[in-house]
VODO-403812 format. One record per residue: x, y, z of N, C-alpha, C in turn; residue in three letters. Coordinates in Angstrom, 3 decimals, always signed. Layout:
BEGIN
{rec {X Y Z} {X Y Z} {X Y Z} ala}
...
//
This chain:
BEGIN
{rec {+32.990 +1.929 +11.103} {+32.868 +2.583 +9.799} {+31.629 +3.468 +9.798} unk}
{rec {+31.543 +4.679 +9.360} {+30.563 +5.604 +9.200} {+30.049 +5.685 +7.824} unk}
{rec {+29.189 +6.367 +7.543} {+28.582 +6.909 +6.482} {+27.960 +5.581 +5.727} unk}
{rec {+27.518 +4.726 +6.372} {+26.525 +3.618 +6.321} {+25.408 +4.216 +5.685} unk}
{rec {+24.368 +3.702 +4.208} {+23.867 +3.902 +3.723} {+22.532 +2.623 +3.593} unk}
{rec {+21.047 +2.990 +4.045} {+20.456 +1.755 +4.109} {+19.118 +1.693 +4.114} unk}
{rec {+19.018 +1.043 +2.803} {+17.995 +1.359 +1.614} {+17.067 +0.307 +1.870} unk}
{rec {+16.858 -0.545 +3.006} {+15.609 -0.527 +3.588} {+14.973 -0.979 +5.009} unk}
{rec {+14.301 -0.097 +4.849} {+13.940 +0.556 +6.811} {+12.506 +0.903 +6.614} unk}
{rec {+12.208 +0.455 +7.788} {+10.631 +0.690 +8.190} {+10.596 +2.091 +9.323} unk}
{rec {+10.466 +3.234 +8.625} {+11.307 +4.089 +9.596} {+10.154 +5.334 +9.989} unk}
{rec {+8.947 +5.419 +8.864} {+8.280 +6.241 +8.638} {+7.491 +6.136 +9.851} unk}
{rec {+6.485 +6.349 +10.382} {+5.647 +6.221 +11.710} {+4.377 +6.031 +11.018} unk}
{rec {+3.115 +5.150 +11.182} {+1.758 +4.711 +11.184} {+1.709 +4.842 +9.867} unk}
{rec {+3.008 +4.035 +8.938} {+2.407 +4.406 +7.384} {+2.078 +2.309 +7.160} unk}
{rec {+2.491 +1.917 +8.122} {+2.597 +0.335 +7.996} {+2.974 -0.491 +8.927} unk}
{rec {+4.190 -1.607 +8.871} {+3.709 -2.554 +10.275} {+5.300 -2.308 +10.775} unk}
{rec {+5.847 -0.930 +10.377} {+7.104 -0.458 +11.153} {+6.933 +0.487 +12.212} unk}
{rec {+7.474 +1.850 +12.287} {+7.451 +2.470 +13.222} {+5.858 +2.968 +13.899} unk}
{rec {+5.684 +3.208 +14.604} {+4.094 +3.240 +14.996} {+4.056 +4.876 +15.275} unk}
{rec {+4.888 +5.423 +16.276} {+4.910 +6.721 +16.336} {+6.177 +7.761 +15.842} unk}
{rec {+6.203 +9.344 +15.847} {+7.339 +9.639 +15.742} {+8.181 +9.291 +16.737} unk}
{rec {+8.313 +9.335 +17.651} {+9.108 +8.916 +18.634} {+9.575 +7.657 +18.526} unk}
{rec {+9.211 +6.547 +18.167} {+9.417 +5.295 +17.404} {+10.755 +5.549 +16.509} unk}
{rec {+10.429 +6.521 +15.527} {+11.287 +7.349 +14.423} {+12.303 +7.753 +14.377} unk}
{rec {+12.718 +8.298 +15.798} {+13.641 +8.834 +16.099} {+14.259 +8.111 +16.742} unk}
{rec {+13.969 +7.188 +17.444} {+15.118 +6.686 +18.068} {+15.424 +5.106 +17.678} unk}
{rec {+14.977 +5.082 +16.618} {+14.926 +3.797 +15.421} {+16.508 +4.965 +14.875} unk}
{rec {+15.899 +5.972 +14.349} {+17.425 +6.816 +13.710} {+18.684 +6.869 +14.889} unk}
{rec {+18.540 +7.588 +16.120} {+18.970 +7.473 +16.927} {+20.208 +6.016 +16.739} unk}
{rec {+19.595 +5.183 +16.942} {+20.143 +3.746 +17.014} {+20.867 +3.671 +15.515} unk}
{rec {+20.283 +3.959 +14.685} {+21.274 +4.261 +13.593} {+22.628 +4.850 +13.615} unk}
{rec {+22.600 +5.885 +13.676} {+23.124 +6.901 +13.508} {+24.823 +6.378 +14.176} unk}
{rec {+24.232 +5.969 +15.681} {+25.177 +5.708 +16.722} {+25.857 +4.439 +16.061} unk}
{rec {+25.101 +3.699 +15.039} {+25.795 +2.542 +14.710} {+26.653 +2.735 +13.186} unk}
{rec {+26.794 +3.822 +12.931} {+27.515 +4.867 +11.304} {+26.491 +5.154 +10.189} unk}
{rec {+25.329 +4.805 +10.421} {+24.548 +5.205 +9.176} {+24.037 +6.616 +9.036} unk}
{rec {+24.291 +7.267 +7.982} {+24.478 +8.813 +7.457} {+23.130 +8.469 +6.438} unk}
{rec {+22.610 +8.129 +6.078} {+21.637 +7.795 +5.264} {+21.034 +6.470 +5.314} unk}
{rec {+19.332 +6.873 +5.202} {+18.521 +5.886 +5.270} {+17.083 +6.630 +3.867} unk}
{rec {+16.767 +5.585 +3.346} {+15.495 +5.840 +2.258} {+14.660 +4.815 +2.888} unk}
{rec {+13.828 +5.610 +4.026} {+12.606 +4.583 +4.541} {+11.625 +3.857 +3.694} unk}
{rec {+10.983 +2.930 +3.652} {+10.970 +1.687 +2.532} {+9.738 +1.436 +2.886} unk}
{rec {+7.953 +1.695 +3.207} {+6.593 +1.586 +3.852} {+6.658 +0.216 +2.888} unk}
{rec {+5.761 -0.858 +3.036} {+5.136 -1.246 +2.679} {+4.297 -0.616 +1.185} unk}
{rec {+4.523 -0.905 -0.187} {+3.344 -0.665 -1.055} {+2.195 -1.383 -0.948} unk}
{rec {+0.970 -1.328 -0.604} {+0.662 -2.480 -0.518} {-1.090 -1.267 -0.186} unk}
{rec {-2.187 -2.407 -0.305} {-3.537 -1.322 -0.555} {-3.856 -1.334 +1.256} unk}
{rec {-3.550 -2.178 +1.789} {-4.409 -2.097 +3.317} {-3.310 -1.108 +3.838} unk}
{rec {-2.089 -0.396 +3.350} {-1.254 +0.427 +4.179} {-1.515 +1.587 +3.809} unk}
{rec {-0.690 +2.710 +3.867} {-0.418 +4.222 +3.751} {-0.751 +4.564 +2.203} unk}
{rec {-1.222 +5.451 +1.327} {-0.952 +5.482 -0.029} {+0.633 +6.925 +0.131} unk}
{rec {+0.410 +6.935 -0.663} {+2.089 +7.774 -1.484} {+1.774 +9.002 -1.096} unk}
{rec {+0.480 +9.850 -1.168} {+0.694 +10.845 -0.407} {+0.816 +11.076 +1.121} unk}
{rec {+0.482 +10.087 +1.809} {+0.760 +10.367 +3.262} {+1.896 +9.652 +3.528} unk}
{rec {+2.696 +8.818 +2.675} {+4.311 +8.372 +3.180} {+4.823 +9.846 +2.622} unk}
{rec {+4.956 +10.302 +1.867} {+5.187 +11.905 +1.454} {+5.188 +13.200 +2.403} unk}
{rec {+4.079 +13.087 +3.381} {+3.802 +13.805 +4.129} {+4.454 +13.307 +5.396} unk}
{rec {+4.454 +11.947 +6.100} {+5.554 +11.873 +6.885} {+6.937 +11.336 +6.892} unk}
{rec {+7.306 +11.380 +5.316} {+9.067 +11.513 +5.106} {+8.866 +12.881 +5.574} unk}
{rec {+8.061 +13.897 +5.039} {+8.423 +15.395 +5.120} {+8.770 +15.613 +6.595} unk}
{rec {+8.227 +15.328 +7.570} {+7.278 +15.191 +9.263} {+8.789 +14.490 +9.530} unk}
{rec {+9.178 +13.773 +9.179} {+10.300 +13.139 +10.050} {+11.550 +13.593 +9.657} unk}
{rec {+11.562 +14.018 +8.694} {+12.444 +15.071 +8.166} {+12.973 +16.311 +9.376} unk}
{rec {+11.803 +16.828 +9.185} {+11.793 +17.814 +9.855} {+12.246 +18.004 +11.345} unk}
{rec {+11.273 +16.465 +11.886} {+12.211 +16.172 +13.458} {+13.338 +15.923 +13.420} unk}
{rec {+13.825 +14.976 +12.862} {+15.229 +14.706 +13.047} {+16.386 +16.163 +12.592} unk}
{rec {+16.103 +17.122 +12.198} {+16.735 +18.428 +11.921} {+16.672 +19.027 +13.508} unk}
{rec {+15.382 +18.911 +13.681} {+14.821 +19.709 +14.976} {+15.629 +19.237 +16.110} unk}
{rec {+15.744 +17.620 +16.315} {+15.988 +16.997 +17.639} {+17.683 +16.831 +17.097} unk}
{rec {+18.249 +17.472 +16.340} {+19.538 +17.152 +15.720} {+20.336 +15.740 +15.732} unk}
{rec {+19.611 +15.144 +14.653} {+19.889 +13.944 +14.848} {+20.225 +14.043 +13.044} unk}
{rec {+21.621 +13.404 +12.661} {+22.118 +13.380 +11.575} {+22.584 +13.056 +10.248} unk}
{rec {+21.081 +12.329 +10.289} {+20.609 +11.428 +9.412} {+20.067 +11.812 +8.190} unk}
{rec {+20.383 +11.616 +6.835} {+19.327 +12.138 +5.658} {+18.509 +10.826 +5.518} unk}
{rec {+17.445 +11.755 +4.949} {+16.725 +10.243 +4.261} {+16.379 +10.713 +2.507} unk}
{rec {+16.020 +9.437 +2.051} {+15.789 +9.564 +0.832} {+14.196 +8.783 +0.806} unk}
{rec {+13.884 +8.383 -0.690} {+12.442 +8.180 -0.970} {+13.091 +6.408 -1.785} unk}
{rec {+11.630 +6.224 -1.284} {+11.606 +4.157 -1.500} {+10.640 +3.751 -1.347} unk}
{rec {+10.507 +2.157 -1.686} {+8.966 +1.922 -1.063} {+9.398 -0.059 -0.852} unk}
{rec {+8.743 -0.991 -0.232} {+8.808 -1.810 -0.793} {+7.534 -2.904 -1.192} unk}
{rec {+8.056 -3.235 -3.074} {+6.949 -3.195 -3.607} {+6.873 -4.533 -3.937} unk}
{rec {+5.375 -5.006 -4.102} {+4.928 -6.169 -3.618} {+5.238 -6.945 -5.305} unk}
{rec {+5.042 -7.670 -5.959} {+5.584 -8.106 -7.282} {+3.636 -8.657 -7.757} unk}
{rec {+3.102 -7.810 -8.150} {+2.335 -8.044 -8.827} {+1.749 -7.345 -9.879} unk}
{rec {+0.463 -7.927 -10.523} {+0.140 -6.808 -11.745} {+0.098 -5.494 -11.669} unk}
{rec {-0.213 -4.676 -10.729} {-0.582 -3.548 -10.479} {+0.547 -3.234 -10.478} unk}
{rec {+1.484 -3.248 -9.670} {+3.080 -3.242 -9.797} {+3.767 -3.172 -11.142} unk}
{rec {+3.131 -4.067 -11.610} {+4.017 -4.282 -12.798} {+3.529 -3.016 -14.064} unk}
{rec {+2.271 -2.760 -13.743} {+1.208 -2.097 -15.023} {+1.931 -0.885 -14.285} unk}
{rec {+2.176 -0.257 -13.025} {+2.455 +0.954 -12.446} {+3.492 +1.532 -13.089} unk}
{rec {+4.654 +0.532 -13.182} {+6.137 +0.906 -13.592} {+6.454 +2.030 -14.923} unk}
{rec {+6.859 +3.338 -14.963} {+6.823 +3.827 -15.780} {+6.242 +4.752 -15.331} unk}
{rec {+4.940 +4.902 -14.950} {+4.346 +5.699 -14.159} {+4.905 +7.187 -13.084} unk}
{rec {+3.858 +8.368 -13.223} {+4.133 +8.847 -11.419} {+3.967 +8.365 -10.655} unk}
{rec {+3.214 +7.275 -10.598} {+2.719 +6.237 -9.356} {+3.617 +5.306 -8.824} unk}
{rec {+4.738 +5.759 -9.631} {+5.629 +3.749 -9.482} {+6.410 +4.151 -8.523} unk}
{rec {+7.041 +3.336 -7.299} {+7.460 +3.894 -6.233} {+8.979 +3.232 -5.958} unk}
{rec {+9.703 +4.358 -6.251} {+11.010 +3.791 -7.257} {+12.200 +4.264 -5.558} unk}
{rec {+13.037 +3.402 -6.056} {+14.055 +4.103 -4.975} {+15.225 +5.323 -5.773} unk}
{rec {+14.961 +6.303 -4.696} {+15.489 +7.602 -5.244} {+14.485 +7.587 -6.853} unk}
{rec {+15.885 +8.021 -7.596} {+15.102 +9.110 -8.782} {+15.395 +8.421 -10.001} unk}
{rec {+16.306 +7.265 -9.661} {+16.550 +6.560 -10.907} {+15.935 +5.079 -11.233} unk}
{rec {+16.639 +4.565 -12.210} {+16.067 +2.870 -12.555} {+16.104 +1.928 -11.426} unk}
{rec {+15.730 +2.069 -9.930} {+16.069 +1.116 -9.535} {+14.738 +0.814 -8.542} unk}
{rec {+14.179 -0.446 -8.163} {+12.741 -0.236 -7.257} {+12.866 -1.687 -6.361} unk}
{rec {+12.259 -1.398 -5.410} {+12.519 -2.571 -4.194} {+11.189 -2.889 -4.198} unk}
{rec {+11.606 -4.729 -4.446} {+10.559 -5.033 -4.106} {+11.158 -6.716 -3.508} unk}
{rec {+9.648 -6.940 -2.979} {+9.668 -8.224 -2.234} {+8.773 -9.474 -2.982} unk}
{rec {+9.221 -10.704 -2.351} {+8.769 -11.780 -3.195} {+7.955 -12.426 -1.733} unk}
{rec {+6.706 -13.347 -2.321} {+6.153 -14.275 -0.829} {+7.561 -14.931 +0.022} unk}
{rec {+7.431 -15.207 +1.313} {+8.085 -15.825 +2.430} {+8.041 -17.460 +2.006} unk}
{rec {+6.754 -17.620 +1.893} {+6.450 -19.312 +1.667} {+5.938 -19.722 +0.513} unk}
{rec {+5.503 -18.974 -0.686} {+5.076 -19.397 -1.340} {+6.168 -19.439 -2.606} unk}
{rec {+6.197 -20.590 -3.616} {+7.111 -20.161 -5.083} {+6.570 -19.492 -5.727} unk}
{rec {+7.581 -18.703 -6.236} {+6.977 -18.007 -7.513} {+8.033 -18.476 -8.842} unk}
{rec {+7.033 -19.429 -9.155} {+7.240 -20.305 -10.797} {+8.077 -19.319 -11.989} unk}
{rec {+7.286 -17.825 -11.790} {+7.509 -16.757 -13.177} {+8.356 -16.186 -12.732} unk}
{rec {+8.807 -16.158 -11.777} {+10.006 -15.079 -11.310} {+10.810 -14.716 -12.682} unk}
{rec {+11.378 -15.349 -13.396} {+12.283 -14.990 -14.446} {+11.499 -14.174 -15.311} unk}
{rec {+10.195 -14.559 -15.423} {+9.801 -14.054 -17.025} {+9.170 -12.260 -16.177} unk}
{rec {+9.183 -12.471 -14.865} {+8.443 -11.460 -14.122} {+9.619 -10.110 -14.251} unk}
{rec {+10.877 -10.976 -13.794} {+11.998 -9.844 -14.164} {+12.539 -9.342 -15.390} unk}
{rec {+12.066 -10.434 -16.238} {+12.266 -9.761 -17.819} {+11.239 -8.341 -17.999} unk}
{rec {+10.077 -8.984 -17.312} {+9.380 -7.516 -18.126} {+9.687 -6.262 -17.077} unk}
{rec {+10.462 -6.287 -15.898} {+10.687 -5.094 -15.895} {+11.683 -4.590 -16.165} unk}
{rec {+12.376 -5.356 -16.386} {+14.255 -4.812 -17.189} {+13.649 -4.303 -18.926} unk}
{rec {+12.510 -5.258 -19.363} {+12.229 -4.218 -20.186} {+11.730 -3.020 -20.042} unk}
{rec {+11.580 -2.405 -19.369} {+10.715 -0.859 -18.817} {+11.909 -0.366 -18.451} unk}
{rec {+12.991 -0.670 -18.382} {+14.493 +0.048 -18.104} {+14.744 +0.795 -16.890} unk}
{rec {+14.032 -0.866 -16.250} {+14.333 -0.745 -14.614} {+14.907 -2.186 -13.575} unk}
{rec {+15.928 -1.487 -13.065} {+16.536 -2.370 -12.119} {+15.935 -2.878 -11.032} unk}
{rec {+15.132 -4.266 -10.850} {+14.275 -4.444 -9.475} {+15.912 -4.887 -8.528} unk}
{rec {+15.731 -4.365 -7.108} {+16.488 -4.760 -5.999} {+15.217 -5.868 -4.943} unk}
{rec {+15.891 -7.250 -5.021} {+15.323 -7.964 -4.152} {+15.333 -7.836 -2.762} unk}
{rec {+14.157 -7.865 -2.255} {+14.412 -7.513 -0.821} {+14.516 -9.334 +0.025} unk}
{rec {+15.522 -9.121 +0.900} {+15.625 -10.039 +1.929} {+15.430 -11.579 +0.835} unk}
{rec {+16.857 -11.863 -0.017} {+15.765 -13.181 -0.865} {+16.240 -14.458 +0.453} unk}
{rec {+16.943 -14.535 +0.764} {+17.575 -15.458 +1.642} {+16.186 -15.773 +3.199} unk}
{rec {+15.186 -15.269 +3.080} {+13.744 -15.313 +3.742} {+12.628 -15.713 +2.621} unk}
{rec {+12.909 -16.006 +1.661} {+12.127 -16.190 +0.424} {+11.906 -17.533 -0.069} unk}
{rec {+10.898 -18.625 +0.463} {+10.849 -20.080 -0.766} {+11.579 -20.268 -1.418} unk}
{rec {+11.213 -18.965 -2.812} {+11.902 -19.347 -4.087} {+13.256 -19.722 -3.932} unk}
{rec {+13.561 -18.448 -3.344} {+15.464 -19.113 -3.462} {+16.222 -20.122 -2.197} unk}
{rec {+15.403 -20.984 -1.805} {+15.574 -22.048 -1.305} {+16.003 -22.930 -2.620} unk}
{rec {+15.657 -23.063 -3.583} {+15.632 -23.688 -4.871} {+17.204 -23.960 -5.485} unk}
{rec {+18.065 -24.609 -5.363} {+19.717 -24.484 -5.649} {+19.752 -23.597 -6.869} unk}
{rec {+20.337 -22.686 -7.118} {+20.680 -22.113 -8.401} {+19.940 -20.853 -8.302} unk}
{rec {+18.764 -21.004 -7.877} {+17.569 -20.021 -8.312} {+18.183 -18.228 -7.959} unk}
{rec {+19.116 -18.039 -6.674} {+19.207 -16.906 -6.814} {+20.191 -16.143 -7.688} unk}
{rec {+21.185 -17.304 -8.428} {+21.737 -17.080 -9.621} {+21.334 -16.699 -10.827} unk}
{rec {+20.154 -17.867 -11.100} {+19.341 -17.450 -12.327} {+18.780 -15.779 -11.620} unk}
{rec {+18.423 -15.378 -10.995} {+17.601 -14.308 -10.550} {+18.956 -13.176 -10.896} unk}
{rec {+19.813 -13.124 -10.327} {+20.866 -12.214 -10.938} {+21.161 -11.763 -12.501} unk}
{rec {+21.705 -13.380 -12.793} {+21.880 -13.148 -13.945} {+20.332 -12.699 -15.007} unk}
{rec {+19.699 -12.734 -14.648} {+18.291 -12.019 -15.205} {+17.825 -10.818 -15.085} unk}
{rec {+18.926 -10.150 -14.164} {+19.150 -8.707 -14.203} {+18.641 -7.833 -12.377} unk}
{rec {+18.553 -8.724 -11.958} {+18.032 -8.614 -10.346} {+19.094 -8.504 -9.654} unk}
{rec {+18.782 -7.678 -8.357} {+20.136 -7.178 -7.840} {+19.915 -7.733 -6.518} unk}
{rec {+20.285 -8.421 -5.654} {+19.903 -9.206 -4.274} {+20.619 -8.185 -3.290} unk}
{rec {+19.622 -7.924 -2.469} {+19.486 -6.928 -0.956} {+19.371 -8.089 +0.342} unk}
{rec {+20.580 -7.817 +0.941} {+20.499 -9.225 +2.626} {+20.052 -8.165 +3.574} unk}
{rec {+19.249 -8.861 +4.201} {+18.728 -8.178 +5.204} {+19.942 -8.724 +6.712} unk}
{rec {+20.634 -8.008 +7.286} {+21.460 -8.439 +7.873} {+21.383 -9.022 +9.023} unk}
{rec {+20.383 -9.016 +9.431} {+19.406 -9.822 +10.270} {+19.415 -11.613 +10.261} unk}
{rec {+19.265 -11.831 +9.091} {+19.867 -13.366 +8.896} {+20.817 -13.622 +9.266} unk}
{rec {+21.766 -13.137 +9.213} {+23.236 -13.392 +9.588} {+23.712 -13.861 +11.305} unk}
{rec {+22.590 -13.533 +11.709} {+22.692 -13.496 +13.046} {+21.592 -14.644 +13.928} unk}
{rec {+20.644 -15.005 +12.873} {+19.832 -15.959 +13.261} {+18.098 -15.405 +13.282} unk}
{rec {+17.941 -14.351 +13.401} {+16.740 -13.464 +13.772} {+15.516 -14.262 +12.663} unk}
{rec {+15.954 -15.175 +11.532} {+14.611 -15.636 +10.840} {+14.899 -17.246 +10.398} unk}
{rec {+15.514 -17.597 +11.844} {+15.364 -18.746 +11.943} {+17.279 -19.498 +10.955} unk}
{rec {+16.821 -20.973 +11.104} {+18.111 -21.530 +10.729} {+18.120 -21.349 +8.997} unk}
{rec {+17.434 -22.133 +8.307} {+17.099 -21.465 +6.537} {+17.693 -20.472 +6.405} unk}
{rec {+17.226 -19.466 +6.779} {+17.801 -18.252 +6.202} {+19.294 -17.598 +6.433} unk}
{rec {+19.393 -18.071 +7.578} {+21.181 -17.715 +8.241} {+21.903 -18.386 +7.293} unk}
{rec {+21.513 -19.630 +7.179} {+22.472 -20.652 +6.356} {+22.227 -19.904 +4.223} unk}
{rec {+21.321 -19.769 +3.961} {+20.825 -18.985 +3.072} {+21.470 -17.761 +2.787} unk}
{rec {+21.964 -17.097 +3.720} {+22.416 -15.754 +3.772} {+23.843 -16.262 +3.378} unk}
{rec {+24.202 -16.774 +4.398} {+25.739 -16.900 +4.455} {+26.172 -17.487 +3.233} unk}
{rec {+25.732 -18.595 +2.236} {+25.884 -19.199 +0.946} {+25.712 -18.103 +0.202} unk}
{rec {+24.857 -17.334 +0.366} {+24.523 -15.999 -1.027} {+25.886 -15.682 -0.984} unk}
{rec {+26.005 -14.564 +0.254} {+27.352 -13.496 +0.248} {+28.396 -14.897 -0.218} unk}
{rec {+28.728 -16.003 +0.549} {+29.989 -16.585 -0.144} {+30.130 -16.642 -1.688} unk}
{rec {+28.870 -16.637 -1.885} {+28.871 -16.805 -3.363} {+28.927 -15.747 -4.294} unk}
{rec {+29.069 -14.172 -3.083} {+29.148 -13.018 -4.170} {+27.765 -12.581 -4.799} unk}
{rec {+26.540 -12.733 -4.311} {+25.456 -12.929 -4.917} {+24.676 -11.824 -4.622} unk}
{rec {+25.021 -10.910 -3.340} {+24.434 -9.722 -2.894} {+24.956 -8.492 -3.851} unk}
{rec {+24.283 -7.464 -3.796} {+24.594 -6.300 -4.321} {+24.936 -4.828 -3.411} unk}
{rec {+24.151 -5.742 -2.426} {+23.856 -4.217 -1.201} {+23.497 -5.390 -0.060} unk}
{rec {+23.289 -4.419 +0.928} {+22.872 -5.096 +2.481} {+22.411 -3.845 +3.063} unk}
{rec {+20.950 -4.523 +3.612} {+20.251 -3.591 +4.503} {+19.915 -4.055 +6.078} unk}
{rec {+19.039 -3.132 +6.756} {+18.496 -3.825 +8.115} {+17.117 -4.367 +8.023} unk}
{rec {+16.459 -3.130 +7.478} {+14.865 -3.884 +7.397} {+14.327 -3.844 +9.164} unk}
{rec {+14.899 -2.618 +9.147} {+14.446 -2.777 +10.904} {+12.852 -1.907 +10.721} unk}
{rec {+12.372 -2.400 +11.645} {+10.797 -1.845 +12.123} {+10.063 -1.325 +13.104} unk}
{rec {+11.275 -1.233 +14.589} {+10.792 -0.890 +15.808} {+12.464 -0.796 +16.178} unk}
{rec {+12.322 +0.233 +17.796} {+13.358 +0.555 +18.095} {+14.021 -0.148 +19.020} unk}
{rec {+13.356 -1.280 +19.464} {+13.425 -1.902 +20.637} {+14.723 -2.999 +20.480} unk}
{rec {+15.339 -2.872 +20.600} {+17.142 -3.798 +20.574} {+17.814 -3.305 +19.674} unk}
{rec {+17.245 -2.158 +19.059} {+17.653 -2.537 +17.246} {+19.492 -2.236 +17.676} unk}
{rec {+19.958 -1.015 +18.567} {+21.199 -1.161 +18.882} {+21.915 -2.766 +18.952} unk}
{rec {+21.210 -3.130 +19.742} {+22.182 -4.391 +20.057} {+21.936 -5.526 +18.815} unk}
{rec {+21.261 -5.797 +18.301} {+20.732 -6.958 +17.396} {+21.552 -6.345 +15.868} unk}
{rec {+21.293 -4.816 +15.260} {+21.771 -4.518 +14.481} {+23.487 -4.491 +14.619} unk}
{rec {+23.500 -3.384 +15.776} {+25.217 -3.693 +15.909} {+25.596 -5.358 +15.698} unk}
{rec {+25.204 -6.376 +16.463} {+25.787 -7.535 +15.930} {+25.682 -8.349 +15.142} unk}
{rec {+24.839 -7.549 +13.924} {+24.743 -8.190 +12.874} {+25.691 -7.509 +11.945} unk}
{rec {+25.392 -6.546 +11.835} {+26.852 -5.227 +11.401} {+28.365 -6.166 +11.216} unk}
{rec {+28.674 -6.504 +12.694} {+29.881 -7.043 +12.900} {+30.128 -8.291 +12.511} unk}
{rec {+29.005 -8.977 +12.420} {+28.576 -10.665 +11.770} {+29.307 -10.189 +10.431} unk}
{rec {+28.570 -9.287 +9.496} {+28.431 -9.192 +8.134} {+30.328 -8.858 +7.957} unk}
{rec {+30.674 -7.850 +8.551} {+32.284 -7.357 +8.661} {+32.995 -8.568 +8.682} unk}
{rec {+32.740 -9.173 +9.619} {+33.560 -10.530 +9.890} {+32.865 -11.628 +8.523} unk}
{rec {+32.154 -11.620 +8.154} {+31.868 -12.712 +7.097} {+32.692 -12.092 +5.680} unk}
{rec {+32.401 -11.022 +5.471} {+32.390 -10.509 +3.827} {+33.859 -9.915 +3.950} unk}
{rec {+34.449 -9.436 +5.304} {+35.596 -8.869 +5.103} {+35.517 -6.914 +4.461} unk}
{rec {+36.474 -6.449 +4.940} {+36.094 -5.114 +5.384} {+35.654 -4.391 +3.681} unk}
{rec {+36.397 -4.838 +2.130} {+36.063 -3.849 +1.015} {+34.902 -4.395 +0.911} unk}
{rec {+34.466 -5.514 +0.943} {+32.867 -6.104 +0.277} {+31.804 -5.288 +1.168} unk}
{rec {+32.440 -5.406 +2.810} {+31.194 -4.470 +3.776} {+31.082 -3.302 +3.151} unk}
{rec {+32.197 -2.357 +2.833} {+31.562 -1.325 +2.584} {+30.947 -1.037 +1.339} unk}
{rec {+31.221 -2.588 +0.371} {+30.565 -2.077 -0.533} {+29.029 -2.482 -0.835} unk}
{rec {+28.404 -3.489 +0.030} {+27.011 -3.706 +0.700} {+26.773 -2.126 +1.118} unk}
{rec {+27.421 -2.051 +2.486} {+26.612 -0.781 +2.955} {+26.673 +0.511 +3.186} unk}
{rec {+28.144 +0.878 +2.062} {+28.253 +1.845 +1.742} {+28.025 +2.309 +0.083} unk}
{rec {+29.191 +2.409 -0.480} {+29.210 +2.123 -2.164} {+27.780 +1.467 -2.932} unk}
{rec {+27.894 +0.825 -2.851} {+26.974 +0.798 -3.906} {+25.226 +1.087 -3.239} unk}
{rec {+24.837 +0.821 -2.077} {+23.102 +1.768 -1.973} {+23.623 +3.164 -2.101} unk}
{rec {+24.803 +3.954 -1.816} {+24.658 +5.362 -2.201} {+24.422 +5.626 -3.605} unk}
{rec {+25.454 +4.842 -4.643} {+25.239 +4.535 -5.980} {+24.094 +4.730 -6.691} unk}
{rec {+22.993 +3.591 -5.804} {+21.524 +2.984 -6.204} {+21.179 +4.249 -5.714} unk}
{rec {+20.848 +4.627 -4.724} {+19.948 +5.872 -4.411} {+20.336 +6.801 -5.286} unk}
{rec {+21.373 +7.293 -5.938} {+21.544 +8.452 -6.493} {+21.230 +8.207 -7.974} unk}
{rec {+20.858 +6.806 -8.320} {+20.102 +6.590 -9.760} {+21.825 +6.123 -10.703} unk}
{rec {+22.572 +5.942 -9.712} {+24.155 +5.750 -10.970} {+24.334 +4.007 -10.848} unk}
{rec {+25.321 +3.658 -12.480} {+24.723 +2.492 -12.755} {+26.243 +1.619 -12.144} unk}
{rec {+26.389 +0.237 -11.120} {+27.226 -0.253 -10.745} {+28.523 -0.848 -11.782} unk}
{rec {+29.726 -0.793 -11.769} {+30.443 -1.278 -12.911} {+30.201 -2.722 -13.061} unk}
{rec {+29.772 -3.703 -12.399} {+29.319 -4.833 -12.842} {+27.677 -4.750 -13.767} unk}
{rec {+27.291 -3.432 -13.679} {+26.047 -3.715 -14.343} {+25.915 -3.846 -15.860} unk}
{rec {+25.336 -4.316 -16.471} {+25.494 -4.110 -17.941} {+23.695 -3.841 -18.672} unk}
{rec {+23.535 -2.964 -19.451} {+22.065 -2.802 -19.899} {+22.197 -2.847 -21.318} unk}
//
């Protein structure tokens, strides 16, 4: 299947703890490309020890430009992924807030090991600001180790992003088993890679690709990783969504 859409990638070069050079960049896309993805919105780290917004700006522009140059046939779009705290939260609304694409929707991530108790009341206040948070990778996340918890997190207006990587084992047994209960349960919205270096990504991504095909069955795949991140990137609202 082509025209794979995938809304989060560490793709940018020395903006964080993904690609290191352009060349990194390209054949991180490269490996894409060959595997159907037509679009990627590279996703840096928000975060103060990384890149600020004008130099991920300056090398979306920079990698832009190569991948035209080295004809490689990939668009990208604009993203970030954002860490869930005050500053975050006070940002939203803002020019500063680092939204995916142009509409209500913003990626962010929760701690690996630690709970987060407020999660609910955390997603209320940004659905009040009349914005859609997309969870990154929750099936790698404490919290939703918790039975129920990534339900309550939905139904609270949160949209769950699998990093497809679980599916295959890459973050251990938890999370494979984690992954696979979400999607049975219908609980994802989208599916990404979350890749960061170029080194297997062919082989590890392709067979996670085919993991996810074979688990979810061919309309749900494309609507992880086609349909609906094109949707989200273009700011349009999913027919299950309600505001």
């Amino acid at each position: 299947m082509s025209g794979l859409v995938d809304l989060h990638c560490h793709l940018l070069p020395g903006v964080d703890d993904g690609a290191k050079t352009l060349e990194d960049s390209l054949e991180m896309a490269r490996a894409l490309v060959d595997l159907g993805f037509s679009t990627v919105a590279p996703s840096p780290h928000a975060r103060p020890e990384y890149a600020p917004l004008d130099v991920v700006e300056t090398r979306l522009a920079e990698v832009g430009v190569a991948l035209a140059r080295e004809g490689i046939a990939l668009a990208l779009g604009r993203n970030a992924e954002n860490i869930l705290d005050d500053a975050f939260l006070r940002g939203l609304g803002t020019p500063g807030a680092r939204m995916m694409g142009t509409g209500p929707y913003v990626l962010v991530e929760l701690p690996y090991k630690s709970p987060v108790p407020a999660l609910l009341d955390i997603l209320f206040r940004i659905r009040t600001k009349g914005v859609w948070p997309v969870i990154a990778h929750p099936e790698r996340c404490r919290e939703f180790e918790r039975k129920g918890r990534a339900a309550e997190a939905v139904r609270a207006g949160a949209l769950l992003q699998m990093d497809i990587g679980a599916l295959i084992g890459r973050y251990g047994v938890i999370a494979k088993k984690s992954a696979r209960a979400m999607l049975d349960d219908g609980l994802y919205t989208l599916a990404a890679t979350d890749l960061h270096a170029p080194t297997g990504a062919r082989e590890w991504v392709g067979q996670a690709l085919k993991e996810l095909r074979q688990q979810a069955g061919e309309k749900a795949f494309g609507q992880l990783l086609q349909e609906h991140p094109r949707r989200l990137l273009a700011g349009e609202a999913l027919e299950s969504m309600q505001d």
